[in-house]
Backbone as ProteinMPNN parsed JSONL, in Angstrom:
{"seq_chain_A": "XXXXXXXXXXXXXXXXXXXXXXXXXXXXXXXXXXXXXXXXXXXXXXXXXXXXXXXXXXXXXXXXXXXXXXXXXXXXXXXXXXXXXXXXXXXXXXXXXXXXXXXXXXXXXXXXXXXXXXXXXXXXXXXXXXXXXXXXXXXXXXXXXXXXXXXXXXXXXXXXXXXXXXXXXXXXXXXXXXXXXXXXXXXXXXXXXXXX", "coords_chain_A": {"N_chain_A": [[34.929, 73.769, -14.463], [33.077, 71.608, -14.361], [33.416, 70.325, -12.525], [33.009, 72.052, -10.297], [30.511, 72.261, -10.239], [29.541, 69.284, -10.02], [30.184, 68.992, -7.615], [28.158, 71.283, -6.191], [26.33, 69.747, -6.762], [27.094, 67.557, -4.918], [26.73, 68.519, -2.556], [24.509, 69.894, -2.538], [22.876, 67.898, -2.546], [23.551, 66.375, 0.013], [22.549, 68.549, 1.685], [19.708, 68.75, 1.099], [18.809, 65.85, 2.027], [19.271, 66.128, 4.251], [17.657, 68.112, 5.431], [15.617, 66.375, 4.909], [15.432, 64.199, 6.463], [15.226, 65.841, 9.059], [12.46, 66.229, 8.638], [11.234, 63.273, 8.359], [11.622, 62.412, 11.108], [10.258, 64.126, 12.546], [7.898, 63.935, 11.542], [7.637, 61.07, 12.247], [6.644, 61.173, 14.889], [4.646, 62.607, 15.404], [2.913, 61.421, 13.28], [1.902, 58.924, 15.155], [0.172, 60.73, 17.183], [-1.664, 61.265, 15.089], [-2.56, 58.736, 14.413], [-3.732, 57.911, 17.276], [-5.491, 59.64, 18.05], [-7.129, 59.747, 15.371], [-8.348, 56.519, 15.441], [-7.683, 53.366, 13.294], [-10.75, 51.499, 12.697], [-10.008, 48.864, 12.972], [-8.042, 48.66, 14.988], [-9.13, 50.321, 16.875], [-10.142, 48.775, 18.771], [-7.808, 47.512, 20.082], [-6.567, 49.265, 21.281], [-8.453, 50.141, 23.223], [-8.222, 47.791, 24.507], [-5.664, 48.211, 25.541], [-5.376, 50.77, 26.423], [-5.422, 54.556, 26.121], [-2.886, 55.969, 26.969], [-0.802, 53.68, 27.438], [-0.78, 52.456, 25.001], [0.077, 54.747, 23.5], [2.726, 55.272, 24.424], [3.568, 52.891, 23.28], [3.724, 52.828, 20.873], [5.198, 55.669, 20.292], [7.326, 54.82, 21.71], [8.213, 52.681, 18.896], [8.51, 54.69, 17.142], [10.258, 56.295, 17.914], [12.352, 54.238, 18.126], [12.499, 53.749, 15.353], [13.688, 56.225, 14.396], [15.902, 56.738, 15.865], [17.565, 54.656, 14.36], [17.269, 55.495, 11.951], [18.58, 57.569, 11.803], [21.197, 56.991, 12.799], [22.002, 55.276, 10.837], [22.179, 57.687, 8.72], [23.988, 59.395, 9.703], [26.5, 57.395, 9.614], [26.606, 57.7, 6.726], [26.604, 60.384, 6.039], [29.21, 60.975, 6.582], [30.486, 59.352, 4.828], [29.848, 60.428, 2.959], [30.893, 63.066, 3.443], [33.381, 63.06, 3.655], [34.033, 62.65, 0.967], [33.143, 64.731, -0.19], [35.122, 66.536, 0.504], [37.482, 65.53, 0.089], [37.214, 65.576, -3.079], [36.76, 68.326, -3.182], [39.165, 68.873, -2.312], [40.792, 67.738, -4.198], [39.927, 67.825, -6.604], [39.183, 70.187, -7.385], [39.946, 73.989, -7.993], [39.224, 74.952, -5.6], [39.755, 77.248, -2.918], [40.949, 77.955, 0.211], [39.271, 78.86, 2.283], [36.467, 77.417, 1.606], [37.751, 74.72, 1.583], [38.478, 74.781, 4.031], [35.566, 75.129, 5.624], [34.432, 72.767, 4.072], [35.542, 70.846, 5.732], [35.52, 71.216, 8.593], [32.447, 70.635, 8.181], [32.591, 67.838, 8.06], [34.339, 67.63, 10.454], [31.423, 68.292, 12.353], [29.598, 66.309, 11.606], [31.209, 64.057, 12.766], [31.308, 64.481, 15.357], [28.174, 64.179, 15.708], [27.714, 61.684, 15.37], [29.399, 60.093, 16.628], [29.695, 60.93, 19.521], [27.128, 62.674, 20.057], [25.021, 61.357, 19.101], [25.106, 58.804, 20.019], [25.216, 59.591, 22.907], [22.179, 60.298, 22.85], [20.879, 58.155, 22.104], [21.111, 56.146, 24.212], [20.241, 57.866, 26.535], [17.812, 58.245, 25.691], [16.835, 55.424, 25.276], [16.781, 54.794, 27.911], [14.088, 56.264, 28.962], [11.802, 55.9, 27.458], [9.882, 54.625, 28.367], [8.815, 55.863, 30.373], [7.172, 58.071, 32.479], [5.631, 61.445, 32.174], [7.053, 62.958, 34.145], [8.581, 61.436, 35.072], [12.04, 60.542, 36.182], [13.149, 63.087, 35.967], [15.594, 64.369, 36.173], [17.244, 62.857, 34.279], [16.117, 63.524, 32.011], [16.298, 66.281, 31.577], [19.063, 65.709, 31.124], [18.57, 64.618, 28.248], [17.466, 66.814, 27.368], [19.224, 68.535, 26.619], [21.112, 67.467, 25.344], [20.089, 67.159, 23.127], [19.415, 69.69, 22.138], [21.839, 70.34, 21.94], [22.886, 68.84, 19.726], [20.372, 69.636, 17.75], [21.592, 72.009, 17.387], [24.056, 71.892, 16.219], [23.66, 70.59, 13.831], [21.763, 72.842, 12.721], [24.198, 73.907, 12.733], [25.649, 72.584, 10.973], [23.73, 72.907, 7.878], [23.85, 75.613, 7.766], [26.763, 76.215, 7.415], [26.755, 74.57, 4.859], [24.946, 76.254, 3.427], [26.98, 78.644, 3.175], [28.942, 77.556, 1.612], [27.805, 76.51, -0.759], [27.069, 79.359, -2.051], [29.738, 80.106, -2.025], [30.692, 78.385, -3.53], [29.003, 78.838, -6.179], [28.845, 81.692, -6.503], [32.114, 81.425, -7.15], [31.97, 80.151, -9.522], [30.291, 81.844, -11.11], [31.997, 83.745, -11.117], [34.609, 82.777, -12.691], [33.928, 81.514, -15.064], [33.088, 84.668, -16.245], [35.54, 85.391, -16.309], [36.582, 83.745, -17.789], [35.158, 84.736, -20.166], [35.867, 87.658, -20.708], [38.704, 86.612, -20.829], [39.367, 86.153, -23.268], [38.106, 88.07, -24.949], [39.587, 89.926, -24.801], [42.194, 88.995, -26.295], [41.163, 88.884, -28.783], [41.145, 91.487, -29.854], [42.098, 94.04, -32.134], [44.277, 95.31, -31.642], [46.078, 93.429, -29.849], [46.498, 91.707, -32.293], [48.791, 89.385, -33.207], [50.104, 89.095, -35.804], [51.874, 87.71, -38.424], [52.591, 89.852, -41.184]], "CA_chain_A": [[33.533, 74.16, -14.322], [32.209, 70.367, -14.471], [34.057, 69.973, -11.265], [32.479, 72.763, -9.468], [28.794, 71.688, -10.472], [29.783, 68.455, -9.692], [30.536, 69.532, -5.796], [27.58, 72.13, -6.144], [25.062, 68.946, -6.605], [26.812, 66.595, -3.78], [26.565, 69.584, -1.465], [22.903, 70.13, -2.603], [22.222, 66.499, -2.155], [23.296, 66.419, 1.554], [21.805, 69.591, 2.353], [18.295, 68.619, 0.899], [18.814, 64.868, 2.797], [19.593, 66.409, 5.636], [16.663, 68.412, 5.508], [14.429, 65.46, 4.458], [15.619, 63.485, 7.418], [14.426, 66.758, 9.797], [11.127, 66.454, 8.264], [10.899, 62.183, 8.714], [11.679, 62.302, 12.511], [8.87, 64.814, 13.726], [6.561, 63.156, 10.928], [7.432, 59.848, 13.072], [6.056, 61.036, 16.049], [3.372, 62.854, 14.483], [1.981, 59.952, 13.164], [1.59, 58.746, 16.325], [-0.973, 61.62, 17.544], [-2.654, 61.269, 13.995], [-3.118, 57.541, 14.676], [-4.289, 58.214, 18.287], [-6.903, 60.762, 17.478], [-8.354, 59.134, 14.905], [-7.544, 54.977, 14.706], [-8.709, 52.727, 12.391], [-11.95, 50.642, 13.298], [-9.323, 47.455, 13.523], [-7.371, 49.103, 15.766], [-9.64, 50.609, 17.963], [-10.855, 47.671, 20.143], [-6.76, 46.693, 20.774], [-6.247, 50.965, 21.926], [-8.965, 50.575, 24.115], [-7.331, 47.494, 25.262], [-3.892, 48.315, 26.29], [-5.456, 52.275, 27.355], [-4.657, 55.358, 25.334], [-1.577, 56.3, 27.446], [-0.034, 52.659, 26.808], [-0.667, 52.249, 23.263], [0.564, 55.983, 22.764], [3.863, 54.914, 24.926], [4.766, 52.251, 22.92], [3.619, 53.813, 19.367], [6.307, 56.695, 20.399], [8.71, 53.623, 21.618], [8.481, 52.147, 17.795], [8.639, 55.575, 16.059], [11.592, 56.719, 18.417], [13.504, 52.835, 17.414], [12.977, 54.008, 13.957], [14.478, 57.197, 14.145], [17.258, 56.408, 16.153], [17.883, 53.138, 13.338], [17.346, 55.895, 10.62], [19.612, 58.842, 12.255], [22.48, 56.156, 12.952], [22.686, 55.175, 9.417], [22.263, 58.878, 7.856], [25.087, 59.907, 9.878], [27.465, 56.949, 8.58], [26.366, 58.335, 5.488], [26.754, 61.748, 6.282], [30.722, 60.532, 7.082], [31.329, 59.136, 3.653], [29.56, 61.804, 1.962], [31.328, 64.68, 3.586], [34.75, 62.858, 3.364], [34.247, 62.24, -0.545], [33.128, 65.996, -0.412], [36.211, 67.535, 1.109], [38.536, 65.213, -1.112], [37.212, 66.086, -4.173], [37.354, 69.99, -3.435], [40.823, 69.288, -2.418], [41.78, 67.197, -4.997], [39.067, 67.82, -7.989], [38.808, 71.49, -8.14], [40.62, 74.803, -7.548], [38.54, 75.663, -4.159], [40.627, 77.861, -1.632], [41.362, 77.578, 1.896], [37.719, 79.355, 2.784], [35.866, 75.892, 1.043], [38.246, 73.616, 2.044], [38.179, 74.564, 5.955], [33.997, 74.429, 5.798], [34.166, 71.475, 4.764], [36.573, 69.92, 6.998], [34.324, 71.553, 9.556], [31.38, 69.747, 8.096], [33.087, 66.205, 8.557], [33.906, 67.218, 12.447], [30.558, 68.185, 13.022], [29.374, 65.293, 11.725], [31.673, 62.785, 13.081], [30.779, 64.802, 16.105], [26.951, 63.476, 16.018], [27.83, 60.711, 15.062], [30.151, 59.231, 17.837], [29.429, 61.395, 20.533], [26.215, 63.258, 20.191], [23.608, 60.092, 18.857], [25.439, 57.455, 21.117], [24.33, 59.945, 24.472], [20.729, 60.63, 22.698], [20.434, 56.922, 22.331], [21.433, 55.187, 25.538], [19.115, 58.425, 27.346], [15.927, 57.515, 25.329], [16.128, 54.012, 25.81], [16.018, 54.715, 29.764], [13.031, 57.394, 28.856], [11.289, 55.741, 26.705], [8.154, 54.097, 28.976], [8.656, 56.799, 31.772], [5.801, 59.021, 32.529], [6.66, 62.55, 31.793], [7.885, 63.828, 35.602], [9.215, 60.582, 36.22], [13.609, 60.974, 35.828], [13.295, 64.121, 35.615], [17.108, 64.327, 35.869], [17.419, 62.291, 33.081], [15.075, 64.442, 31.107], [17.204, 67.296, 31.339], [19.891, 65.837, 30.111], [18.33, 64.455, 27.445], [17.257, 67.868, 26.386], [20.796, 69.418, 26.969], [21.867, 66.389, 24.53], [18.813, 66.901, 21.945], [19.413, 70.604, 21.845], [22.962, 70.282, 20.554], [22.289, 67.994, 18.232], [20.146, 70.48, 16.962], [22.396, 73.449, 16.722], [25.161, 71.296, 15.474], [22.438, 70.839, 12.478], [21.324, 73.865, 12.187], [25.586, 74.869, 11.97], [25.925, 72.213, 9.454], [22.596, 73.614, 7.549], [24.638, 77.128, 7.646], [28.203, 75.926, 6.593], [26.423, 74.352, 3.613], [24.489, 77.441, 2.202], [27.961, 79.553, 2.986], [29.944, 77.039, 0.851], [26.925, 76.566, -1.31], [27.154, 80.432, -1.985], [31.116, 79.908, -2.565], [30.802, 77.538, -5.139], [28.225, 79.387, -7.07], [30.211, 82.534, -6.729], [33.489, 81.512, -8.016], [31.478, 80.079, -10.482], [30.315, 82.969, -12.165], [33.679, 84.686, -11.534], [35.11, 82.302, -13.339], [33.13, 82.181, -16.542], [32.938, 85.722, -16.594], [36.335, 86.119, -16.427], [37.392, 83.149, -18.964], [34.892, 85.139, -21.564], [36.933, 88.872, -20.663], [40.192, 87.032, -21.676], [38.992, 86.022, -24.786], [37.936, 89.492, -25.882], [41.368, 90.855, -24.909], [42.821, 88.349, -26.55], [40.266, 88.814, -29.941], [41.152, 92.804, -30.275], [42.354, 94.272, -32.824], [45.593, 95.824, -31.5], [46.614, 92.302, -29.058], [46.992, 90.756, -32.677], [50.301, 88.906, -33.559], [50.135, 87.972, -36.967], [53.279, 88.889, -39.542], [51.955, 90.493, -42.704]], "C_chain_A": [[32.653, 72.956, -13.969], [32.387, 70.199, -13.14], [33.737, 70.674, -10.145], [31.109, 72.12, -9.499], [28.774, 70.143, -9.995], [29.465, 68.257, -7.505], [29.557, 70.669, -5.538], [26.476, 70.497, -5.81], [25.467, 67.875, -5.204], [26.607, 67.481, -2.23], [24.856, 69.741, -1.279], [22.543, 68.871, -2.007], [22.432, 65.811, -0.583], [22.757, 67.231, 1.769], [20.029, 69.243, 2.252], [18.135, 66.95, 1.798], [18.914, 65.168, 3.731], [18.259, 66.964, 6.331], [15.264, 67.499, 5.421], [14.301, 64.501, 5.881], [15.162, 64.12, 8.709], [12.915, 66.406, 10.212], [10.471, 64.924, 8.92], [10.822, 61.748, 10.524], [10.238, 63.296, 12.611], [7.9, 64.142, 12.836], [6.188, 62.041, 11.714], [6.943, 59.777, 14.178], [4.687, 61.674, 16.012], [2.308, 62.302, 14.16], [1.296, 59.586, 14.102], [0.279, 59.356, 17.435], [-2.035, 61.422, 16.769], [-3.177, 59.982, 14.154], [-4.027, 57.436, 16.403], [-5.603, 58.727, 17.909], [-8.147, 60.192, 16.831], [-7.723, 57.165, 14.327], [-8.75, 54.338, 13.765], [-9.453, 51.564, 13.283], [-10.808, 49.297, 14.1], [-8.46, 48.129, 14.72], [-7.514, 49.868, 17.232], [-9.971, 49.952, 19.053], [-9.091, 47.936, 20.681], [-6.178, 48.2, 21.352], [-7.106, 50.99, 23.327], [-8.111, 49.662, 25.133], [-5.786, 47.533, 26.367], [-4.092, 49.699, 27.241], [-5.031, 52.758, 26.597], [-3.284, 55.577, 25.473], [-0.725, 54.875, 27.42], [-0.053, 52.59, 25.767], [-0.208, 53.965, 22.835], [2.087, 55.505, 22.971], [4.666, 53.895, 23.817], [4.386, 52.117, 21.285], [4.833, 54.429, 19.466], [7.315, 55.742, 20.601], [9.369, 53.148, 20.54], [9.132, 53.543, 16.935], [10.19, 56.131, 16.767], [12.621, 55.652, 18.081], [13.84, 53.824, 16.119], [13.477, 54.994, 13.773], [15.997, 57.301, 14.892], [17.893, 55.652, 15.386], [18.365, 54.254, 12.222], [18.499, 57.078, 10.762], [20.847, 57.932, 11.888], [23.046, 56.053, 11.563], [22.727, 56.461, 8.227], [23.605, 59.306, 8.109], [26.361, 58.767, 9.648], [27.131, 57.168, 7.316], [26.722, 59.41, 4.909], [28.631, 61.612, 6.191], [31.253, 60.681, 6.025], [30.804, 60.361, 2.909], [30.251, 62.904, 1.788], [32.685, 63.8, 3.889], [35.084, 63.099, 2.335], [34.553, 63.908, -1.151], [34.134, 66.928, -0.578], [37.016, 66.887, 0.433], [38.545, 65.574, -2.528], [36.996, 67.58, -4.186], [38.843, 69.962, -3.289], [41.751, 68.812, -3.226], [41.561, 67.269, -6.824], [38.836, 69.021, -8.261], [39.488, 72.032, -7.463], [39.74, 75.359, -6.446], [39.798, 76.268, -3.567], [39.901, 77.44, -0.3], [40.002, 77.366, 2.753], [37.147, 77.637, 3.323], [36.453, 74.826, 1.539], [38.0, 73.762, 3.584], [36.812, 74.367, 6.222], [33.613, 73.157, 5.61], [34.471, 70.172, 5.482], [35.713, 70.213, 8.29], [32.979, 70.619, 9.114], [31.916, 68.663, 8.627], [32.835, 66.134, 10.325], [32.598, 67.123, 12.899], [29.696, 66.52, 12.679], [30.067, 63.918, 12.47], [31.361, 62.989, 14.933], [29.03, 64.162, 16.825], [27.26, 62.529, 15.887], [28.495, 59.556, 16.207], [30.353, 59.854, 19.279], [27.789, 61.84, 20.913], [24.863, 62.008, 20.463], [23.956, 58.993, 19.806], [24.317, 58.24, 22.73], [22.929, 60.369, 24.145], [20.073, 59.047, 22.923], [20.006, 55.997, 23.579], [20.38, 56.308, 26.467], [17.442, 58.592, 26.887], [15.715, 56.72, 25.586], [15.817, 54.648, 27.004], [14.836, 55.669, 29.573], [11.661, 56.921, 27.953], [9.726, 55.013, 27.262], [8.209, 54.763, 30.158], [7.439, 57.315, 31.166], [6.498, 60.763, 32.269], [7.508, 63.242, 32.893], [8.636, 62.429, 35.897], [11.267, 60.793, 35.398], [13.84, 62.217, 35.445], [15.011, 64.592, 34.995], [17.794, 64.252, 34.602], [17.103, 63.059, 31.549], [15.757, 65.469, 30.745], [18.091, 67.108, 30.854], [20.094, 65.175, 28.614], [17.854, 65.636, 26.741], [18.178, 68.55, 26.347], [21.598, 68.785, 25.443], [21.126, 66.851, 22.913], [19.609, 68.604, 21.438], [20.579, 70.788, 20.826], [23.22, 70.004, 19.377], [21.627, 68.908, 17.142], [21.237, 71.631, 16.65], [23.751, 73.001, 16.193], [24.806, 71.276, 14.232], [22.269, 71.557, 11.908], [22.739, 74.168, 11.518], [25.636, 74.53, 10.542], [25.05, 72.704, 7.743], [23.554, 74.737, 6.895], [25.559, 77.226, 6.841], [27.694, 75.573, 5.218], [25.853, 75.218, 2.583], [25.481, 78.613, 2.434], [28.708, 78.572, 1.748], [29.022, 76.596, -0.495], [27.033, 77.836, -2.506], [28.938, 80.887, -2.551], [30.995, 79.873, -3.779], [29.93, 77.782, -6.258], [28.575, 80.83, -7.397], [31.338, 82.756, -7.999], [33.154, 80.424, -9.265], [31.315, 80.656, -11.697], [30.997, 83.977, -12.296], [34.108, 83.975, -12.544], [34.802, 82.341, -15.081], [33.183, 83.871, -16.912], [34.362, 86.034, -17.298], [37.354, 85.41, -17.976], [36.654, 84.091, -20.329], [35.48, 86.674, -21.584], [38.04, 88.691, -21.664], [39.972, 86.756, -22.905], [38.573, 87.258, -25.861], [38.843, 89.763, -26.217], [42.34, 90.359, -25.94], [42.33, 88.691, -28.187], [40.854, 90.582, -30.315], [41.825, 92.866, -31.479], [44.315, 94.579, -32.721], [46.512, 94.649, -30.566], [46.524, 91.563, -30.285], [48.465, 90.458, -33.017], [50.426, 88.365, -34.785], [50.872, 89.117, -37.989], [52.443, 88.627, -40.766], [52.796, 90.131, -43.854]], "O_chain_A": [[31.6, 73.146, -13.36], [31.375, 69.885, -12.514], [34.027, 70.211, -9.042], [30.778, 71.41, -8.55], [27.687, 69.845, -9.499], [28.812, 67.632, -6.67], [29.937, 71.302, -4.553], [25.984, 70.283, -4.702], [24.569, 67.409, -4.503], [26.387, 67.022, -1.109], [24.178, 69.715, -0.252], [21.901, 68.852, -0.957], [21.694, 64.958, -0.091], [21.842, 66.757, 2.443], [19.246, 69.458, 3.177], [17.025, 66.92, 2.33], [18.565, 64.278, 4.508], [17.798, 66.546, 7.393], [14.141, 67.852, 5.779], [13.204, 64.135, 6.303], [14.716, 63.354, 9.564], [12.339, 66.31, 11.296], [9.538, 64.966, 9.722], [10.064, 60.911, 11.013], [9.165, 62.719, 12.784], [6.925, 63.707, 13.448], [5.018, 61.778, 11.992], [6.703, 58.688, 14.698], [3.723, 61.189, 16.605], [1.143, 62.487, 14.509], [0.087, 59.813, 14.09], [-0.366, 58.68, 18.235], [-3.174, 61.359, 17.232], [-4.403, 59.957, 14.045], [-5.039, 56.735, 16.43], [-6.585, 58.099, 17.511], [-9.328, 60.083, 17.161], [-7.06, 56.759, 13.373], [-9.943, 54.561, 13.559], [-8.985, 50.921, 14.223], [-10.785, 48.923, 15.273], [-8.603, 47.297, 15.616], [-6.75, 50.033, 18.183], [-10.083, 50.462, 20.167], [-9.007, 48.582, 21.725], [-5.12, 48.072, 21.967], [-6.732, 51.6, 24.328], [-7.506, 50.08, 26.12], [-5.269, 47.068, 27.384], [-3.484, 49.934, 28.285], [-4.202, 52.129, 25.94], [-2.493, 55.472, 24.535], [0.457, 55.212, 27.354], [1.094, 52.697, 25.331], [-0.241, 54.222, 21.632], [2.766, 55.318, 21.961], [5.857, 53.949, 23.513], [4.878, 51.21, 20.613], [5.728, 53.905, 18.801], [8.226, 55.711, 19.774], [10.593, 53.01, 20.562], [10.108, 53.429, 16.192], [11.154, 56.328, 16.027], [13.74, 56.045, 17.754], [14.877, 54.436, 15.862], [13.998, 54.949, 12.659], [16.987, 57.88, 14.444], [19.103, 55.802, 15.557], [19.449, 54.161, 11.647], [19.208, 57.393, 9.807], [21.446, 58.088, 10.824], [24.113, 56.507, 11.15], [23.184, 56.302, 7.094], [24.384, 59.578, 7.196], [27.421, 59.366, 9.466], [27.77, 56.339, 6.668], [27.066, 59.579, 3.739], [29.158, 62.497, 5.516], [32.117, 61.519, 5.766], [31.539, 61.153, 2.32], [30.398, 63.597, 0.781], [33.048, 64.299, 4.954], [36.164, 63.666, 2.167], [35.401, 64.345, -1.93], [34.193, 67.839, -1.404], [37.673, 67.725, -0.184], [39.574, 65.839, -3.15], [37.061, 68.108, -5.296], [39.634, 70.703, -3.872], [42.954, 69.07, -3.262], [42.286, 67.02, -7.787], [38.279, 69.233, -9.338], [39.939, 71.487, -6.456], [39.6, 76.575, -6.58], [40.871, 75.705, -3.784], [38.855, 76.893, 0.048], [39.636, 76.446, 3.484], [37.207, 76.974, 4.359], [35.737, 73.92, 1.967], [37.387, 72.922, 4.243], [36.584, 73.472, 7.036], [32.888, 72.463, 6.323], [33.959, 69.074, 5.699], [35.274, 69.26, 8.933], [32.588, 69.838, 9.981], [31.689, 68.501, 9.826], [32.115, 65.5, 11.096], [32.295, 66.216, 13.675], [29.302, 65.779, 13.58], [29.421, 62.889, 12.669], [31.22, 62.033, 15.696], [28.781, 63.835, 17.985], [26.898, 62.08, 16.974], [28.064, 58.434, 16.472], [31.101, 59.322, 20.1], [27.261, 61.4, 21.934], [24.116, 61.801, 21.419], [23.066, 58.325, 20.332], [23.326, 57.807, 23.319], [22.324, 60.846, 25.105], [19.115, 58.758, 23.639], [18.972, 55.373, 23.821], [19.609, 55.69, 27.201], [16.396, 58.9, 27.456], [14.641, 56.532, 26.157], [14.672, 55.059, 27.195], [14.573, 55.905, 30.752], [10.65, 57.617, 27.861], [8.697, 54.945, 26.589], [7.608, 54.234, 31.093], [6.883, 57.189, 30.075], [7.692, 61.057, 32.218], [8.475, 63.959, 32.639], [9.273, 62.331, 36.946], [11.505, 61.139, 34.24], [14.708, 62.463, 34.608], [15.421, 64.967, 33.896], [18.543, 65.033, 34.015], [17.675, 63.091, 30.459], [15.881, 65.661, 29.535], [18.46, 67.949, 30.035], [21.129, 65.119, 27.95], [17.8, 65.561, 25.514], [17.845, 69.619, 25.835], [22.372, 69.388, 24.699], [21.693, 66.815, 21.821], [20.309, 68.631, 20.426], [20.584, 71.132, 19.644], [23.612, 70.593, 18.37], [22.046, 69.023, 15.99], [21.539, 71.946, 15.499], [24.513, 73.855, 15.739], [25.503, 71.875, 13.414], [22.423, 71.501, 10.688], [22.856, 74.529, 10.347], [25.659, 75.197, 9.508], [25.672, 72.806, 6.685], [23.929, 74.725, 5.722], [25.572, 77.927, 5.83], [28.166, 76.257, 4.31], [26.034, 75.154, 1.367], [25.072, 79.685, 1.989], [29.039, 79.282, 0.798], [29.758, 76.286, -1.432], [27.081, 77.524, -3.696], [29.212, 81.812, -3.316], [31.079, 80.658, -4.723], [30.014, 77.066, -7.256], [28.591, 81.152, -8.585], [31.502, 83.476, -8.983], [34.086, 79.923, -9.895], [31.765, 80.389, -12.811], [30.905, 84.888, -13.118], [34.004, 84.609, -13.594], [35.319, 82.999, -15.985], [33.353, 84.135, -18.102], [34.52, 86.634, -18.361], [38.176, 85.905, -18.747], [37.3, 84.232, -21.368], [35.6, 87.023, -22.758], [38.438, 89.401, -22.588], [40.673, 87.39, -23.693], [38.68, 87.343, -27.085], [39.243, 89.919, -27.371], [43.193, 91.102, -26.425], [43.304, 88.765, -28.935], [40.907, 90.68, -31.541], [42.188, 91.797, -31.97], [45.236, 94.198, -33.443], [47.714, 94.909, -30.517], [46.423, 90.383, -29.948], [49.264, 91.393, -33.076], [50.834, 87.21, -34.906], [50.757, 90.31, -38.271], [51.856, 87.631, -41.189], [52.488, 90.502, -44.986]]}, "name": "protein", "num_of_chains": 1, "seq": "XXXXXXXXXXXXXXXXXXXXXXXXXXXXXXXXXXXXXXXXXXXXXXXXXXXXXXXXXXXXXXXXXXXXXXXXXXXXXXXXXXXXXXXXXXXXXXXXXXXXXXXXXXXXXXXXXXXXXXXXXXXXXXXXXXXXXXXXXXXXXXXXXXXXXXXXXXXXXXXXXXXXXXXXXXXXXXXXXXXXXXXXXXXXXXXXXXXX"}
């Protein structure tokens, strides 16, 4: 039971990081509009200087570094997490086949972003990153071809986690239920064994 709850909270604790890390990327560019809009007094002379559309460019340049810096190291994170994950269902608790193949599936998809997906998001932002918006168009496209996956790889992993989530809370309260059953059966009157 310790061993399920155990693998119930490191499941929770990527799923809610995962989600937190969602939230820090569009906040990071976000910012960016919110600082535009309205800057602070010190900041206003050196906006007018550079022009709105330069000082927005390379605002979005810094906030796009930092989320590429902060992605990179979530998803070696994401690696060990969902390795540790899938060893200790397969080696720390009675999970079946179901649990164990989701989260062997988690790992690929992650190792998936991780060494395929964020490498071709990376290397097609840098080149994008002080264009104008029609200029590479080309490029553009397949930076949103690249972006998109990324997302629905996300979203899967997202999915797989509140199915195996849903598992392990499950055969949870099968379990309990069923250890306090045998104990009745076992407590009756007519299942006793005791010589008179």
């Amino acid at each position: 039971m310790h061993s399920r709850r155990l693998a119930s909270f490191l499941l929770g604790l990527w799923l809610g990081s995962g989600v937190f890390m969602a939230w820090v990327a569009s906040e990071n560019f976000a910012t960016v509009d919110r600082l535009l809009a309205q800057p602070a007094p010190a900041a206003t002379l050196r906006i007018k200087m550079l022009g709105k559309d330069e000082a927005r460019l390379l605002l979005r340049y810094e906030a796009s570094e930092q989320n590429r810096t902060y992605f990179e190291v979530w998803e070696t994170v994401q690696v060990v997490l969902g390795a540790v994950f899938f060893f200790f269902l397969l080696f720390g608790t009675t999970e079946g086949k179901i649990a164990l193949s989701l989260a062997l599936v988690l790992v690929v998809l992650v190792l998936v972003q991780r060494f395929v997906l964020t490498p071709e998001l990376q290397a097609i932002g840098k080149l994008l990153d002080f264009t104008g918006p029609f200029a590479m168009s080309g490029e553009r496209g397949k930076f949103r071809v690249v972006h998109t996956s990324y997302v629905i790889v996300e979203v899967g992993k997202w999915a797989i986690q509140l199915v195996l989530a849903a598992i392990l809370v499950a055969r949870g309260r099968g379990r309990s239920g069923n250890a306090g059953q045998q104990f009745n059966v076992v407590d009756k009157a007519d299942h006793r064994h005791i010589n008179r």
